[in-house]
C-alpha positions in Angstrom: -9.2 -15.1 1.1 -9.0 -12.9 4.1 -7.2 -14.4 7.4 -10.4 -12.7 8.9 -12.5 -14.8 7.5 -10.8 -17.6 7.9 -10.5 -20.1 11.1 -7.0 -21.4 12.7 -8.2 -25.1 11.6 -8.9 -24.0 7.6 -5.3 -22.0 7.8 -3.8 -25.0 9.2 -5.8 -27.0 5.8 -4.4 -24.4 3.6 -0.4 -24.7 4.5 -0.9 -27.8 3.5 -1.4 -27.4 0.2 0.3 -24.7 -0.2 3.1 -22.1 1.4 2.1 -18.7 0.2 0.4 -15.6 2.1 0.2 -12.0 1.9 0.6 -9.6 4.2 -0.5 -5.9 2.9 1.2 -2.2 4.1 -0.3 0.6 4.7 -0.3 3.9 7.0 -2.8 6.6 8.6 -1.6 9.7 7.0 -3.6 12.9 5.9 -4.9 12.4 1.8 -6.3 15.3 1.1 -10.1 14.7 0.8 -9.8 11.5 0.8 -9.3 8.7 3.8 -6.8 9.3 6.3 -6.5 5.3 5.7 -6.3 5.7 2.0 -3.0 3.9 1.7 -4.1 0.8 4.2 -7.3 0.7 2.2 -6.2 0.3 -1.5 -3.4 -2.0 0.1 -5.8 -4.8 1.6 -8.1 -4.8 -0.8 -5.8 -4.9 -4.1 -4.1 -8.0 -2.1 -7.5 -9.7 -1.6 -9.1 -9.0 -4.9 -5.5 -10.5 -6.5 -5.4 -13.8 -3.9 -9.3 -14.3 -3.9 -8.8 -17.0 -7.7 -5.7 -18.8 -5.9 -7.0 -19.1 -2.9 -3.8 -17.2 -1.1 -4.6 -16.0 2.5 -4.1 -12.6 2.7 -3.6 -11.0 6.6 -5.3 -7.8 7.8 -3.4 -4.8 6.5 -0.8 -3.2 8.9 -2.2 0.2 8.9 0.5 2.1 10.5 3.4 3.6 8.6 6.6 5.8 8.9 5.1 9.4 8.0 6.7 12.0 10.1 6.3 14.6 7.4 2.8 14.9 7.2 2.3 14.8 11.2 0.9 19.0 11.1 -2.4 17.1 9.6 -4.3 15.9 12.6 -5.7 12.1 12.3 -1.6 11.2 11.0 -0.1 8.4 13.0 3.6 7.9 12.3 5.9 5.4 13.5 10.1 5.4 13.7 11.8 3.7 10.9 14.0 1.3 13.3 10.6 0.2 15.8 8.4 -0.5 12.2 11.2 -2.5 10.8 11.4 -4.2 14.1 7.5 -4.9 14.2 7.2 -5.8 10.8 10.0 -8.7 11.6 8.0 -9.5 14.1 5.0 -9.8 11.6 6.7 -12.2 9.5 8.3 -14.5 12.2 5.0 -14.8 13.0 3.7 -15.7 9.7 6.7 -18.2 9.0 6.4 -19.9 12.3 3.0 -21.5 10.9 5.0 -23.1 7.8 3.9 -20.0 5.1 7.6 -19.9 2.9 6.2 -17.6 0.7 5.2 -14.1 1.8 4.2 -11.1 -0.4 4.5 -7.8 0.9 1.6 -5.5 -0.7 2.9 -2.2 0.4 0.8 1.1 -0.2 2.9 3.5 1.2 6.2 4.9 0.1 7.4 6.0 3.1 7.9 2.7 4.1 10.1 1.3 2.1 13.4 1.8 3.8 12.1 -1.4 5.7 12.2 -3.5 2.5 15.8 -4.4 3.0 14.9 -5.2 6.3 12.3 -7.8 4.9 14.1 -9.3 1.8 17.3 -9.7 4.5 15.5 -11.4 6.8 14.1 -14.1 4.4 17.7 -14.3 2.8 19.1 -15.3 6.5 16.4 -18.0 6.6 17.6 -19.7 3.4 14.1 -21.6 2.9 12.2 -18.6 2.7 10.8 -16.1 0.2 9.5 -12.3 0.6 8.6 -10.4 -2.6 8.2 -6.4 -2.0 5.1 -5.2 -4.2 4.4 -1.5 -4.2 1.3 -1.9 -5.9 0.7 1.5 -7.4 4.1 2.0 -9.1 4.3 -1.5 -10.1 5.1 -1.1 -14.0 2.3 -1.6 -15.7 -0.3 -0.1 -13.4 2.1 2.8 -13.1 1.8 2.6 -17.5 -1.7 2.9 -17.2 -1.8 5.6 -15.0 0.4 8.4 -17.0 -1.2 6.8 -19.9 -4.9 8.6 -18.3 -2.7 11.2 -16.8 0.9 12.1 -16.3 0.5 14.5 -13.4 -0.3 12.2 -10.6 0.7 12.2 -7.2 -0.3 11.6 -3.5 -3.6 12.3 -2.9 -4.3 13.4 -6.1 -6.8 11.7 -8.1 -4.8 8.5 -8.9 -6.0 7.8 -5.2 -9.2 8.7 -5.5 -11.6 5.7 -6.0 -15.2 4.6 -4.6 -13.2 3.2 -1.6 -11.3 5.9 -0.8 -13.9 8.5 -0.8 -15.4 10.2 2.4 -19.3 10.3 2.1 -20.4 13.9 1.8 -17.0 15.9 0.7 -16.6 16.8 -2.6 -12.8 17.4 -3.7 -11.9 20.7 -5.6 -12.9 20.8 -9.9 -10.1 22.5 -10.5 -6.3 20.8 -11.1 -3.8 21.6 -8.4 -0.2 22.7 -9.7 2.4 20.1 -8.8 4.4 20.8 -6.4 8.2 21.2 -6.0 9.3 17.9 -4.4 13.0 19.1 -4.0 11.7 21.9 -1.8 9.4 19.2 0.1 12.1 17.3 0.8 13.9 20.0 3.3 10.6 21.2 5.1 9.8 20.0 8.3 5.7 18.7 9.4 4.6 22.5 10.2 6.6 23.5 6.9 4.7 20.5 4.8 1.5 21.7 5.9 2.0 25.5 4.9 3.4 24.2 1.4 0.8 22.2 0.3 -2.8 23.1 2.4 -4.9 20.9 1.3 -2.1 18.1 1.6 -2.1 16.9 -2.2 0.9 17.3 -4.3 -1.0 18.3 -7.3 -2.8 17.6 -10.3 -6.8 16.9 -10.6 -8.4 15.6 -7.6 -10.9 13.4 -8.9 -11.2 11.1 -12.7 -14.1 9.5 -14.1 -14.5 6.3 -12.5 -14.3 3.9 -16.0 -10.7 5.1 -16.2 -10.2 4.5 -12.4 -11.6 1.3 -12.9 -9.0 0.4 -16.1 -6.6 1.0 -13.7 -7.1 -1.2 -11.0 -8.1 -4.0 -13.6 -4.0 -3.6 -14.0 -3.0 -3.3 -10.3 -4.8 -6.4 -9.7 -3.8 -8.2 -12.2 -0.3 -7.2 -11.9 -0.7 -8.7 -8.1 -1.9 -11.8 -9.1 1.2 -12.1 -11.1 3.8 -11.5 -8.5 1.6 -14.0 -5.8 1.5 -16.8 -8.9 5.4 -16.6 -10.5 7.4 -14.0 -8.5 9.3 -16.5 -6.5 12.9 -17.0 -6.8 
């Protein structure tokens, strides 16, 4: 169940009977054709569909990340590594100050990962409490299904490209995209990025018949549910 849907007095009902919330990751970065929230998107609503049968609150997606690379593409917020870490500890005092011991962090967006040992420190100096890092689209077996469709798949390609990420009226390229060298990627600054790949995808198709999109987010879901029901150490 969304926090947004929810009322302080039915929160306050739900802690107690039971400890766990999640708390999904995102970022505002250029995808190609798809949503400049692409990553905040899929985050939220992968959470939600996965806490919805346990009845796990789930809070509004932070939908700022740490994406300096791809700031050439206009509509691409980033934050510094150090102030998101900081917020995000913020966050999760927060969430722990109501009695949640048990926090899932959904993340959709790599670059933010060097705050995970950030997180999972933080809970370890509290001693009563728990915080599982999630990044839902590489997750094993959703990341099994997706080379199983296709092997070349990347950001922005079309393992992001479902109903909810699509903008109404564009239609992405037919034709695959070469993969791109990530090595070189790696040493170019935000002007350089943007000159590399132009349309902003790092290759393969853009877009995949929705019944195998929808196989895979069967997975990521399900894979979710699993981490919010047994995950905890």
């Amino acid at each position: 169940m969304r926090i947004r849907d929810m009322n302080w007095m039915q929160v306050e009902a739900r802690l107690a009977v039971d400890d766990r919330a999640v708390l999904p990751l995102g970022s505002t970065e250029q995808h190609a054709h798809l949503s400049l929230a692409t990553d905040s998107v899929l985050s939220e609503r992968v959470a939600v569909e996965a806490a919805e049968p346990l009845g796990v609150p789930v809070f509004p997606a932070l939908a700022y990340g740490i994406t300096p690379g791809f700031m050439a593409y206009p509509g691409t917020v980033t934050v510094a590594p150090e102030r998101y870490s900081a917020f995000l500890l913020d966050l999760l005092d927060s969430i722990a100050t109501h009695g949640f011991r048990r926090i899932l962090l959904v993340n959709g967006h790599g670059g933010n990962r060097p705050a995970r040992a950030t997180a999972e420190d933080w809970a370890a100096r509290r001693g009563d409490l728990r915080v599982q890092w999630h990044d839902w689209w590489s997750a094993p077996a959703t990341l099994a299904r997706v080379r199983e469709i296709d092997p070349v798949a990347s950001h922005a390609s079309w393992m992001e490209n479902f109903e909810w990420t699509r903008i109404a009226g564009v239609t992405p390229p037919g034709q695959a995209k070469p993969m791109i060298d990530l090595s070189r990627l790696a040493s170019l600054d935000a002007a350089g990025t943007r000159a590399y790949l132009g349309d902003g995808s790092f290759g393969g198709r853009h877009q995949r018949p929705d019944i195998e999109m929808a196989a895979i987010w069967r997975v990521a879901v399900a894979e979710t549910r699993e981490r919010i029901e047994r995950g905890w150490v």
